[in-house]
PQR file with spaces between the fields and no chain letter, atoms N, CA, C, O and H, PARSE charges and radii, in Angstrom:
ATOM       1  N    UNK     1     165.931 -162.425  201.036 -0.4000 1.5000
ATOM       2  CA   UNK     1     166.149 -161.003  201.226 -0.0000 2.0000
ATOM       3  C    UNK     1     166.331 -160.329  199.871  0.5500 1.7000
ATOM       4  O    UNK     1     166.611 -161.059  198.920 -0.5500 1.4000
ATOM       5  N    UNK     2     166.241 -159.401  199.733 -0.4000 1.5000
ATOM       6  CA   UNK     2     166.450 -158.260  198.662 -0.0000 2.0000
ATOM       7  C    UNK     2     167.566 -158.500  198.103  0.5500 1.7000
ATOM       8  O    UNK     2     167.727 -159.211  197.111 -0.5500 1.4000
ATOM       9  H    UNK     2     166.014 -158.808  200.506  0.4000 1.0000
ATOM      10  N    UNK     3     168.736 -157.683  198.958 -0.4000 1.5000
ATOM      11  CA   UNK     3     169.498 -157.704  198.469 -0.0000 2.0000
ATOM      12  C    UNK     3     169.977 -159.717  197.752  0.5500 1.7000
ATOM      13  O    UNK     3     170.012 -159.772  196.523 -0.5500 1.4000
ATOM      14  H    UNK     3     168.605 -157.106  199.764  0.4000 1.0000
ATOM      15  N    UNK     4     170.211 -160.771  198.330 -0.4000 1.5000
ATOM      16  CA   UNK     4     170.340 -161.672  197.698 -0.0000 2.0000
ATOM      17  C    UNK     4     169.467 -161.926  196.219  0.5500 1.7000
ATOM      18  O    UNK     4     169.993 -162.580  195.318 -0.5500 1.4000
ATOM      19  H    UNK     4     170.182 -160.726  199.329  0.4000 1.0000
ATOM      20  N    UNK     5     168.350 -161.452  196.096 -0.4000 1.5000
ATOM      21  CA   UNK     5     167.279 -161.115  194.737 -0.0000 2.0000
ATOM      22  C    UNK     5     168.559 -160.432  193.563  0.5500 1.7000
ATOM      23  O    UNK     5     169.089 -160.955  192.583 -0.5500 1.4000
ATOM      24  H    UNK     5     167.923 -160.921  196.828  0.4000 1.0000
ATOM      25  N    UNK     6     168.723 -159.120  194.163 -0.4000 1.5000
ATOM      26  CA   UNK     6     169.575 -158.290  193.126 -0.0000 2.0000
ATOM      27  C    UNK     6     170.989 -159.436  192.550  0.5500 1.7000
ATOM      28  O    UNK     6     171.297 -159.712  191.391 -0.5500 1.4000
ATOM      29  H    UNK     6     168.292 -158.696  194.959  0.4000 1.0000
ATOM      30  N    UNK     7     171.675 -159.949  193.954 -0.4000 1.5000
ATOM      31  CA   UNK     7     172.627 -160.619  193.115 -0.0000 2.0000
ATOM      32  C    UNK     7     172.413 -161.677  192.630  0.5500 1.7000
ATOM      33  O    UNK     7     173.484 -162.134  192.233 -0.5500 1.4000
ATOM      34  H    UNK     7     171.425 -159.725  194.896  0.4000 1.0000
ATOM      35  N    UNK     8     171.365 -162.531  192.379 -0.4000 1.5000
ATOM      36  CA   UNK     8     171.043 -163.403  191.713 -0.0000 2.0000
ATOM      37  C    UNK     8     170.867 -162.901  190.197  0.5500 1.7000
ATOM      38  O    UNK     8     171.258 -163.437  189.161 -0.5500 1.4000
ATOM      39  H    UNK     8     170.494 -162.159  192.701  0.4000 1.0000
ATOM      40  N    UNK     9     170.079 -161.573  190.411 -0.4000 1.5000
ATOM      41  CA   UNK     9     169.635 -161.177  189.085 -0.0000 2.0000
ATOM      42  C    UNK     9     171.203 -160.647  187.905  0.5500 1.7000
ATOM      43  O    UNK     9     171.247 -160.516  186.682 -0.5500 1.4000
ATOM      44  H    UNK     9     169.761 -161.137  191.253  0.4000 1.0000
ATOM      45  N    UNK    10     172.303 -160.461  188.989 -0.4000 1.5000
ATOM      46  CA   UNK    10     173.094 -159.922  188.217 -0.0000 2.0000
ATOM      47  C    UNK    10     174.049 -161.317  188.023  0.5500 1.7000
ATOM      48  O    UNK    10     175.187 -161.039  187.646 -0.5500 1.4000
ATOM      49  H    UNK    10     172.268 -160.567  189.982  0.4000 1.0000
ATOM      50  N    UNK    11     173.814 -162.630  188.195 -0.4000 1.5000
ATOM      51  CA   UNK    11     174.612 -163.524  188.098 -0.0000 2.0000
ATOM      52  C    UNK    11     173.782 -164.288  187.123  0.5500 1.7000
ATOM      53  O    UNK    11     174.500 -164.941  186.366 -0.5500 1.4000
ATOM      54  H    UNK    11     172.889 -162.856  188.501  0.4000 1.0000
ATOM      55  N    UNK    12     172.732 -164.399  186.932 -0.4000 1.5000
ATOM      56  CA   UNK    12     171.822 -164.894  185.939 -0.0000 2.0000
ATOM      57  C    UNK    12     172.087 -163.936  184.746  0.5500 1.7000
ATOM      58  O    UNK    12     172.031 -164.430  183.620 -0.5500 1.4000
ATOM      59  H    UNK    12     172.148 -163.868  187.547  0.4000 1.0000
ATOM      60  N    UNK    13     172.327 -162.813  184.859 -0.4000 1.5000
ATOM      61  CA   UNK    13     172.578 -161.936  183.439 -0.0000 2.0000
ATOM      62  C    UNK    13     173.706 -162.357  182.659  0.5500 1.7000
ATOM      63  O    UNK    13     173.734 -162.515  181.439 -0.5500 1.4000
ATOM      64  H    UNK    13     172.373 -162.411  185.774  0.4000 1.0000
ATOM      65  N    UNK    14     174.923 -162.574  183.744 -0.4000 1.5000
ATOM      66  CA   UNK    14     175.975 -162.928  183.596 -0.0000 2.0000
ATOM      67  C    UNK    14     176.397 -164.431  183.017  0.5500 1.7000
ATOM      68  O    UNK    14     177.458 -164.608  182.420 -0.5500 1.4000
ATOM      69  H    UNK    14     174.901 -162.446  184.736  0.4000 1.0000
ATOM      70  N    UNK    15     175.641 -165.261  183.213 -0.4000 1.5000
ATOM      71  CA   UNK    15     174.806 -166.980  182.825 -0.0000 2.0000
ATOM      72  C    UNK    15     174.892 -166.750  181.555  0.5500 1.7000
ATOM      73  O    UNK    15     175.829 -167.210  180.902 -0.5500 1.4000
ATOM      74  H    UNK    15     174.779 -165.117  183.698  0.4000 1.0000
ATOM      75  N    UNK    16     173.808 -165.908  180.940 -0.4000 1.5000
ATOM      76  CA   UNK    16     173.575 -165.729  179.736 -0.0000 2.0000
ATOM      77  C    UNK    16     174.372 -165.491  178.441  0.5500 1.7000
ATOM      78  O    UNK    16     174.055 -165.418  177.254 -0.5500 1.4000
ATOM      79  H    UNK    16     173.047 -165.534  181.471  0.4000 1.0000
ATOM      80  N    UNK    17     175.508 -165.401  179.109 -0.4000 1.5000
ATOM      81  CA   UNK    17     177.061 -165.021  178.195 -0.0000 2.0000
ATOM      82  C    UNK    17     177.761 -166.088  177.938  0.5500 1.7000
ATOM      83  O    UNK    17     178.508 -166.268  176.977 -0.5500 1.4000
ATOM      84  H    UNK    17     175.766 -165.460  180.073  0.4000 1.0000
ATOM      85  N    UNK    18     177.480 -166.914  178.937 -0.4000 1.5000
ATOM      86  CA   UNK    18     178.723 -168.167  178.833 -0.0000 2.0000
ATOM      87  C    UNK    18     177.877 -169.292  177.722  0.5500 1.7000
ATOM      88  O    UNK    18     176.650 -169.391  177.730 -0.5500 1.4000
ATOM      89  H    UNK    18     176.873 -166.768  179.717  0.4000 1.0000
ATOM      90  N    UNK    19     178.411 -169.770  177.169 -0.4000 1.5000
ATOM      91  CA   UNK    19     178.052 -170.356  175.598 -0.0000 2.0000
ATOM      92  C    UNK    19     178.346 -172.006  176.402  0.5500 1.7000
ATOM      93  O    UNK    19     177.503 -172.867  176.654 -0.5500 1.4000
ATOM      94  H    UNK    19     179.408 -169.690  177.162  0.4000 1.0000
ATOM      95  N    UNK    20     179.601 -172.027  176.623 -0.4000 1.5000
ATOM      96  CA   UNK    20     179.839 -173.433  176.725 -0.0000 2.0000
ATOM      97  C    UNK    20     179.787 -173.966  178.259  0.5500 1.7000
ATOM      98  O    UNK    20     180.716 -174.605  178.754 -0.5500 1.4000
ATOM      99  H    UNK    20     180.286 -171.328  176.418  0.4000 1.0000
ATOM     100  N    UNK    21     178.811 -173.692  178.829 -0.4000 1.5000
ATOM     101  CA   UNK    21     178.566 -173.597  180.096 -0.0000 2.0000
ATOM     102  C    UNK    21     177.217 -174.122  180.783  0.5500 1.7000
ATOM     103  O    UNK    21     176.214 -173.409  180.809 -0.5500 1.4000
ATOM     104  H    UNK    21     178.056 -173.173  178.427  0.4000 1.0000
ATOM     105  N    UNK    22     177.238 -175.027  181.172 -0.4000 1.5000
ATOM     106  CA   UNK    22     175.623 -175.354  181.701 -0.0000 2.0000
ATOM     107  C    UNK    22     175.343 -174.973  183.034  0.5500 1.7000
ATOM     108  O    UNK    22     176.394 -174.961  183.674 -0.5500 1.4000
ATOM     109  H    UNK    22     178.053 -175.606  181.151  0.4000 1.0000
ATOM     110  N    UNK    23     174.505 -174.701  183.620 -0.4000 1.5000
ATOM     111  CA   UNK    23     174.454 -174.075  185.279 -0.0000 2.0000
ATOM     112  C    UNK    23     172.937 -175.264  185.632  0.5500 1.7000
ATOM     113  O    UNK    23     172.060 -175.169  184.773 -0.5500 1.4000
ATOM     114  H    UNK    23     173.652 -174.711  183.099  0.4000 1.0000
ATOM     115  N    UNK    24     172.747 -175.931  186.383 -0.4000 1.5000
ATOM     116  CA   UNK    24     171.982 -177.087  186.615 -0.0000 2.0000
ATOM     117  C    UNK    24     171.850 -177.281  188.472  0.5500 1.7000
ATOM     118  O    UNK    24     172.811 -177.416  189.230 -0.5500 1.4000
ATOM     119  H    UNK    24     173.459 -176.008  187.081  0.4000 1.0000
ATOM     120  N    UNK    25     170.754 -177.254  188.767 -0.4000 1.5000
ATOM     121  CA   UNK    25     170.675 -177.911  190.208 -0.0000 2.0000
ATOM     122  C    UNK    25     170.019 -176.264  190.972  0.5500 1.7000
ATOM     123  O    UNK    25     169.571 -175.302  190.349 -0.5500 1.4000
ATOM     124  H    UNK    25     169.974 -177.145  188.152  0.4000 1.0000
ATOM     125  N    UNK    26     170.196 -176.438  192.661 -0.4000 1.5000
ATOM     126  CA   UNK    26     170.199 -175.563  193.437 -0.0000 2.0000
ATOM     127  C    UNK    26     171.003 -174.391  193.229  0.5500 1.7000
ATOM     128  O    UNK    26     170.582 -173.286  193.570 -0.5500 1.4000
ATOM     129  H    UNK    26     170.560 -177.220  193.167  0.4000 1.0000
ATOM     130  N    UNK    27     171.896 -174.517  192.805 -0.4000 1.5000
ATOM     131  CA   UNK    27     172.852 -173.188  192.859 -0.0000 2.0000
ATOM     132  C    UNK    27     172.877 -172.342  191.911  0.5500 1.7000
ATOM     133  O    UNK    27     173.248 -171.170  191.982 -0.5500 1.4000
ATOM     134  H    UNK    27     172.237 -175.415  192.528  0.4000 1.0000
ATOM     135  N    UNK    28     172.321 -173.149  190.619 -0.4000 1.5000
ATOM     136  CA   UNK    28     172.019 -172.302  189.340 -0.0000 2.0000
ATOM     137  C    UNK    28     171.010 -171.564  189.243  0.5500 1.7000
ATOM     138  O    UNK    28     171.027 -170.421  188.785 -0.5500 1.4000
ATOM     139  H    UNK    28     172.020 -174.101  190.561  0.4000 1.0000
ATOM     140  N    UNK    29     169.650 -172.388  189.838 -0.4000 1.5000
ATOM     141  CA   UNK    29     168.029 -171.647  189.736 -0.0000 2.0000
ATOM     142  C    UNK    29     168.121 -170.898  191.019  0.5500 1.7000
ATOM     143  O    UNK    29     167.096 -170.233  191.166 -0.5500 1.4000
ATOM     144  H    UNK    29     169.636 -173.316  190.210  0.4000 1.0000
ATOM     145  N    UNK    30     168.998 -170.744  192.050 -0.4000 1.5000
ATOM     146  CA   UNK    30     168.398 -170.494  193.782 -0.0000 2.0000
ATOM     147  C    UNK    30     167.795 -170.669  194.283  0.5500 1.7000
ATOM     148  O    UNK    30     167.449 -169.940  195.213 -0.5500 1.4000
ATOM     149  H    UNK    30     169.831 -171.284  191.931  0.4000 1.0000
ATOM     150  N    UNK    31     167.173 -171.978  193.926 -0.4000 1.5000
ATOM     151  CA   UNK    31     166.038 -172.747  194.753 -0.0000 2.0000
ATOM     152  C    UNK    31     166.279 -173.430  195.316  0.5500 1.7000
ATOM     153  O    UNK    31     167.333 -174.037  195.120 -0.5500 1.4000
ATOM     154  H    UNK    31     167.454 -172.570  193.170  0.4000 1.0000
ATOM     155  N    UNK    32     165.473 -173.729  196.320 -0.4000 1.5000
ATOM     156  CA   UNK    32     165.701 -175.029  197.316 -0.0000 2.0000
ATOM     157  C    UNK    32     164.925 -176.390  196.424  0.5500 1.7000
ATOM     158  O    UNK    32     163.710 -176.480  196.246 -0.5500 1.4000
ATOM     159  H    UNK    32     164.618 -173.237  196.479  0.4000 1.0000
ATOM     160  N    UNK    33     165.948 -177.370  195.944 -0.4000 1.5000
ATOM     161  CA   UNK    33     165.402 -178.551  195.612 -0.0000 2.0000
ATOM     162  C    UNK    33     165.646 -179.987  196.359  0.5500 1.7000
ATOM     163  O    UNK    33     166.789 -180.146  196.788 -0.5500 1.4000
ATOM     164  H    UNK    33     166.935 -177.298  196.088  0.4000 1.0000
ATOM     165  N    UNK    34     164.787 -180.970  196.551 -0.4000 1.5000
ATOM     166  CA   UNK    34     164.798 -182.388  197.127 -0.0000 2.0000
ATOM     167  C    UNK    34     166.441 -182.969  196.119  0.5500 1.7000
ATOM     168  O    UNK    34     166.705 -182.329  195.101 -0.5500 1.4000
ATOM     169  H    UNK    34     163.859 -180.841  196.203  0.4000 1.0000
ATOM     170  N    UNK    35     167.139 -183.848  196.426 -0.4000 1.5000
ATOM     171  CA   UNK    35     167.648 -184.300  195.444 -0.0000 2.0000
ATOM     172  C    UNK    35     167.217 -184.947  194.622  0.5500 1.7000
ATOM     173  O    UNK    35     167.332 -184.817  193.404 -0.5500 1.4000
ATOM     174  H    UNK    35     166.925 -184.368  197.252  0.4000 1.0000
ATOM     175  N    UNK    36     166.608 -185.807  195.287 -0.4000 1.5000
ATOM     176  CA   UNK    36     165.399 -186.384  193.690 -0.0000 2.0000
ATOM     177  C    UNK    36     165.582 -185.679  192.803  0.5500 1.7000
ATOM     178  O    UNK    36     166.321 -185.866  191.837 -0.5500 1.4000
ATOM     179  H    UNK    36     166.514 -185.912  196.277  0.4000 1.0000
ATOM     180  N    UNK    37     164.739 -184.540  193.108 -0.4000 1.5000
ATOM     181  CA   UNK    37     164.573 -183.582  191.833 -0.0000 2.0000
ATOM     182  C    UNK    37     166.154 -182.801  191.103  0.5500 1.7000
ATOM     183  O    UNK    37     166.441 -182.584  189.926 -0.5500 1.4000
ATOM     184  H    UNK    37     164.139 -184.388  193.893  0.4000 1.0000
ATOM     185  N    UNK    38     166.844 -182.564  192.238 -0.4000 1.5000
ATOM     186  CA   UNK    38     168.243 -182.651  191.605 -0.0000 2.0000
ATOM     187  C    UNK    38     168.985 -183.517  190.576  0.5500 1.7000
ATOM     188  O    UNK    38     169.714 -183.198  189.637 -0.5500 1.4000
ATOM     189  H    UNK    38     166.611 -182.740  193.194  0.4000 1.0000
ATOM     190  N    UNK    39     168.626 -184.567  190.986 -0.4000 1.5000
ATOM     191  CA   UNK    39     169.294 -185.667  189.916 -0.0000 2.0000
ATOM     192  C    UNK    39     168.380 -185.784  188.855  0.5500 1.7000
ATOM     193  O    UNK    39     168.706 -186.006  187.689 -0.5500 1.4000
ATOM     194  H    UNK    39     168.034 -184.826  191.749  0.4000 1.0000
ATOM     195  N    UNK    40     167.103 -185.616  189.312 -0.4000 1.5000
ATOM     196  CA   UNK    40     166.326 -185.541  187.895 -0.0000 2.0000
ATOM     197  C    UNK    40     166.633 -184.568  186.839  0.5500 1.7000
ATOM     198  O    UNK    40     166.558 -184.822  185.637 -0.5500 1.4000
ATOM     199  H    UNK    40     166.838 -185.435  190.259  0.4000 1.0000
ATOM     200  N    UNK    41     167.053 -183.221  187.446 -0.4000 1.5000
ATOM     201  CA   UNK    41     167.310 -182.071  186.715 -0.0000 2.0000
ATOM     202  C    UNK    41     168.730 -182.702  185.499  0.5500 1.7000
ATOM     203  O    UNK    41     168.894 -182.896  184.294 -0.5500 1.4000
ATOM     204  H    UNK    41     167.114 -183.015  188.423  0.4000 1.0000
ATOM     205  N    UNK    42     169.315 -182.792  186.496 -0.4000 1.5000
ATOM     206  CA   UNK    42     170.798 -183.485  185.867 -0.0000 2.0000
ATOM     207  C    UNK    42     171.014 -184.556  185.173  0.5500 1.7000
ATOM     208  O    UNK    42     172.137 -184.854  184.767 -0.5500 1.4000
ATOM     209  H    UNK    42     169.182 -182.634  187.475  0.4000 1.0000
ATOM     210  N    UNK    43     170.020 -185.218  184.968 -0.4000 1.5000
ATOM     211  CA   UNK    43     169.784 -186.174  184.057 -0.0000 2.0000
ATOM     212  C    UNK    43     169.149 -185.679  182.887  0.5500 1.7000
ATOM     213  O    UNK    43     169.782 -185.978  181.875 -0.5500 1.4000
ATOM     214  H    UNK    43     169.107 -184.976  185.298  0.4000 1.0000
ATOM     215  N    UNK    44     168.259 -185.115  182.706 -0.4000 1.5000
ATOM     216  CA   UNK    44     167.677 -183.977  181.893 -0.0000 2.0000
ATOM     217  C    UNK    44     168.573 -183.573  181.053  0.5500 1.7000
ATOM     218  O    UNK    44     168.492 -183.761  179.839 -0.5500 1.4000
ATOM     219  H    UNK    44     167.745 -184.871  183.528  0.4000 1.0000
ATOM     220  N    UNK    45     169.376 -183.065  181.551 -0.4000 1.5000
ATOM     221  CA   UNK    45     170.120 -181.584  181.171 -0.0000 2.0000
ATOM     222  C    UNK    45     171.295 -182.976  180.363  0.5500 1.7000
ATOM     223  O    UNK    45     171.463 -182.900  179.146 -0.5500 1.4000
ATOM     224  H    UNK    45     169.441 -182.913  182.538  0.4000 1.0000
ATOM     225  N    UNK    46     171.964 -184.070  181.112 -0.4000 1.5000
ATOM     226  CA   UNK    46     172.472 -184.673  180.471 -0.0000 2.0000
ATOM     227  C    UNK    46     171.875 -185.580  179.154  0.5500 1.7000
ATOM     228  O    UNK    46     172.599 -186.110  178.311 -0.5500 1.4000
ATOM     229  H    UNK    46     171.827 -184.131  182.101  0.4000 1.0000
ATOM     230  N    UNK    47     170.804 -185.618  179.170 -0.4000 1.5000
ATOM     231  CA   UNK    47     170.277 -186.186  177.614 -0.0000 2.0000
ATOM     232  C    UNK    47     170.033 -185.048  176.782  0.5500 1.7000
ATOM     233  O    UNK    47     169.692 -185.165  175.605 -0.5500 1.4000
ATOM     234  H    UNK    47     170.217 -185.187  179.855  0.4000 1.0000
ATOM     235  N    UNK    48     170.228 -183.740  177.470 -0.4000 1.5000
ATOM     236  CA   UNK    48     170.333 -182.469  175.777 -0.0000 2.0000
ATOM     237  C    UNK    48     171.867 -182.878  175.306  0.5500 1.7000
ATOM     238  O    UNK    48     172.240 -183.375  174.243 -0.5500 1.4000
ATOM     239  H    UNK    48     170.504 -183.645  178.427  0.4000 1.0000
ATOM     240  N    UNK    49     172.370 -182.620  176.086 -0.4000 1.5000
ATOM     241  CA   UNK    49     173.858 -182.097  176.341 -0.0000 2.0000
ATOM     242  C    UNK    49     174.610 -183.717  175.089  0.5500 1.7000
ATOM     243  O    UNK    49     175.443 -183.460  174.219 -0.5500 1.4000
ATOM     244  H    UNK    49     172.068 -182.217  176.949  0.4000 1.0000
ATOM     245  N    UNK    50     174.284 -184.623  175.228 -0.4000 1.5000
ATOM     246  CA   UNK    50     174.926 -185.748  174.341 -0.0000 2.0000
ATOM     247  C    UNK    50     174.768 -185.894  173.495  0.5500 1.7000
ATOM     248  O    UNK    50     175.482 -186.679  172.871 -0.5500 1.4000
ATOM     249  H    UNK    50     173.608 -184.831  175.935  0.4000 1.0000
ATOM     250  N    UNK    51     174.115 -185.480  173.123 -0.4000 1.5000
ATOM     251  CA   UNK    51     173.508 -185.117  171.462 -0.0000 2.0000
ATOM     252  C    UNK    51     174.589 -183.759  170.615  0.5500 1.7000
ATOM     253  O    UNK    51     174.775 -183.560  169.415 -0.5500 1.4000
ATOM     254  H    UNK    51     173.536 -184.841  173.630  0.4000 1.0000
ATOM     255  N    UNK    52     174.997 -183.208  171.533 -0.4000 1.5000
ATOM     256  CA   UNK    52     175.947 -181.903  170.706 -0.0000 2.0000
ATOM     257  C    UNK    52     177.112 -182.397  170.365  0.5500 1.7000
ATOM     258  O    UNK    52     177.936 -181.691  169.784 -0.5500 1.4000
ATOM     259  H    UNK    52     174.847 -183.370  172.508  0.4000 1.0000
């Protein structure tokens, strides 16, 4: 729906501020993902993330 569009768009703006913050999975992008691909994401995101 629409309106869910707008508040995504204003919570993704809001994303963009937080520095020490990772947002990862379904709830971050608003997509519907398999977990597969969930854990794949999160594995990902954990081989940037160990390096800092």
């Amino acid at each position: 729906a629409e309106d869910t569009k707008v508040l995504y768009a204003k919570y993704a703006a809001r994303v963009e501020q937080e520095k020490k913050v990772t947002f990862v999975g379904r709830l971050a992008t608003y997509r519907y993902y398999n977990m597969d691909q969930v854990v794949a994401m999160a594995l990902a995101e954990y081989e940037k993330l160990k390096v800092l």
